[in-house]
C-alpha positions as CSV (number, residue, x, y, z in Angstrom):
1,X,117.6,-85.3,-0.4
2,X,120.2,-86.7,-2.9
3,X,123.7,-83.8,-4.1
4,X,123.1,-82.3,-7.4
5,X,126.1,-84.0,-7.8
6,X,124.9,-87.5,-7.1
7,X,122.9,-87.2,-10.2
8,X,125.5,-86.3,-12.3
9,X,126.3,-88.6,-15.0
10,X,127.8,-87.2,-18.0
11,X,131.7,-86.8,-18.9
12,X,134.5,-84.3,-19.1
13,X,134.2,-82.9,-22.9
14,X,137.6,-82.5,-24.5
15,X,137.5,-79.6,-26.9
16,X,140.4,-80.8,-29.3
17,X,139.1,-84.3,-29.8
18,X,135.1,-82.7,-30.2
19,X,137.4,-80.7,-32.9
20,X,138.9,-83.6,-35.0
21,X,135.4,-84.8,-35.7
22,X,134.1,-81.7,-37.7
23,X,135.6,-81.8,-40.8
24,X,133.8,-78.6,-42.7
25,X,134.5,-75.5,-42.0
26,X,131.9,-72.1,-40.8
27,X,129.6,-75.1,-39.3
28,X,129.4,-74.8,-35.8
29,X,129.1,-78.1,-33.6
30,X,127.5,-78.5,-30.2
31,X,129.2,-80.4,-27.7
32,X,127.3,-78.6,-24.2
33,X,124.5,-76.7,-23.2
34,X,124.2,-75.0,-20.0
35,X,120.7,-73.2,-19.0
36,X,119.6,-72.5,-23.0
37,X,123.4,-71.4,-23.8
38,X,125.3,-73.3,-25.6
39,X,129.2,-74.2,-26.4
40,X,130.1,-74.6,-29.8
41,X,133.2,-75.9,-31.7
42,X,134.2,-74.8,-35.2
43,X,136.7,-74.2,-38.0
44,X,136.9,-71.5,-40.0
45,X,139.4,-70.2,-42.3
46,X,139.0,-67.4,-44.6
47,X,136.2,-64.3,-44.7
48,X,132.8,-64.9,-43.3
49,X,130.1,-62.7,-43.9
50,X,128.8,-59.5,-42.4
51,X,125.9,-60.2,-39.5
52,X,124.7,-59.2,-36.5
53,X,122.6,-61.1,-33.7
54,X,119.9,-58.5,-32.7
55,X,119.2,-60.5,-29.8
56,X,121.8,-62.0,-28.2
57,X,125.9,-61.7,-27.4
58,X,128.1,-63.6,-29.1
59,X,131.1,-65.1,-27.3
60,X,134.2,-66.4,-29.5
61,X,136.4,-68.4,-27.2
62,X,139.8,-68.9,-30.1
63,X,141.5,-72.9,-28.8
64,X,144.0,-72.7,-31.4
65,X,145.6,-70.3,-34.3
66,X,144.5,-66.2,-34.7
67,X,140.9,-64.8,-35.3
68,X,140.4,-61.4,-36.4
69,X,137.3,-59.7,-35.8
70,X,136.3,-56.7,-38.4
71,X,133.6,-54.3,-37.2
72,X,132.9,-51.1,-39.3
73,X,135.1,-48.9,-37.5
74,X,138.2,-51.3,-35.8
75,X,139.1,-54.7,-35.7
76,X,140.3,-56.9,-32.7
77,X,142.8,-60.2,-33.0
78,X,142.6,-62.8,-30.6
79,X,145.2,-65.9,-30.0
80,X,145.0,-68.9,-28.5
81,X,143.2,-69.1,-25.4
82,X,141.7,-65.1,-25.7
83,X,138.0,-64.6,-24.9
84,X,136.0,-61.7,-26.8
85,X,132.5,-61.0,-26.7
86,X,130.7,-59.5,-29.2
87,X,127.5,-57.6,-27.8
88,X,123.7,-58.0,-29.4
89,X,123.2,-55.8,-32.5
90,X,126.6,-55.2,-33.4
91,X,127.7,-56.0,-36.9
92,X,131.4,-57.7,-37.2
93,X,132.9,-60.5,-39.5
94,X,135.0,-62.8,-38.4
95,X,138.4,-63.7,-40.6
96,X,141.1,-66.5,-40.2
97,X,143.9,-65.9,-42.5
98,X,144.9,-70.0,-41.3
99,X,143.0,-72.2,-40.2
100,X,141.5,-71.7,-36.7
101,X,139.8,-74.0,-34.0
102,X,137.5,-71.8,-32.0
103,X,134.0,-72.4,-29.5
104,X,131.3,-70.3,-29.6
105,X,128.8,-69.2,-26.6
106,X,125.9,-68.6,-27.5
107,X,121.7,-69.3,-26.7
108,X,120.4,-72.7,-28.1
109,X,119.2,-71.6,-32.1
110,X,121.6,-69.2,-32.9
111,X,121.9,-68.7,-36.8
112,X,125.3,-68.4,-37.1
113,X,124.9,-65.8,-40.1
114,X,122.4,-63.9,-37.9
115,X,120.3,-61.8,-40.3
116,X,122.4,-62.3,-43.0
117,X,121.6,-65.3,-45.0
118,X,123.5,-67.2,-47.5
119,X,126.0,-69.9,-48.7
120,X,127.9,-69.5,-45.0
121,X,124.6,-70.5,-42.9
122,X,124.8,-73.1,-41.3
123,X,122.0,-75.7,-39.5
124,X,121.9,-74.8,-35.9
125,X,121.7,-77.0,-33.2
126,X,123.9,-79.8,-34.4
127,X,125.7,-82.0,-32.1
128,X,128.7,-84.0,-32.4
């Protein structure tokens, strides 16, 4: 019986480079899936709206600059190279004063505005 890894043919993903091919901003990218989850790259900069996922975590991995994370009673900051999960149902807002390069965990057709529709939603399941 042939190694799992015998049958492996795909290559290393390098975030930053995945990166310098999304030119919007608040429009997630796909660049891996593993199981139904899957890794997302994005910039943001500025406010994004109030949401929730009702369904599922939300993991916000930050590559480069400083996220902050509102929720109605606290906010967290994350830096380069923090990890922060934000668990199903809770609502929060992400804001970038600058410019940040972040990836997102999440299942396979996430909205990334949740419940919350608007000008900020963006198609899911797009890969680059």
């Amino acid at each position: 019986m042939p190694s799992p890894l015998s049958q492996l043919n795909q290559q290393p993903i390098n975030l930053l480079q995945k990166l310098s091919l999304v030119t919007e901003q608040w429009s997630p990218k796909v660049v891996a899936e593993m199981n139904d989850y899957q890794f997302k790259v994005v910039r943001i900069q500025g406010d994004f709206v109030w949401h929730s996922h009702a369904e599922t975590d939300e993991a916000f991995f930050v590559i480069e600059g400083q996220l902050r994370i509102d929720f109605r009673d606290r906010h967290v900051v994350l830096g380069s190279g923090d990890l922060f999960v934000v668990p199903k149902g809770v609502e929060h807002k992400p804001y970038a004063q600058e410019e940040v390069l972040l990836m997102l965990i999440e299942p396979r057709g996430v909205v990334n505005t949740g419940e919350a529709a608007g000008d900020r939603t963006a198609e899911s399941d797009v890969w680059i």
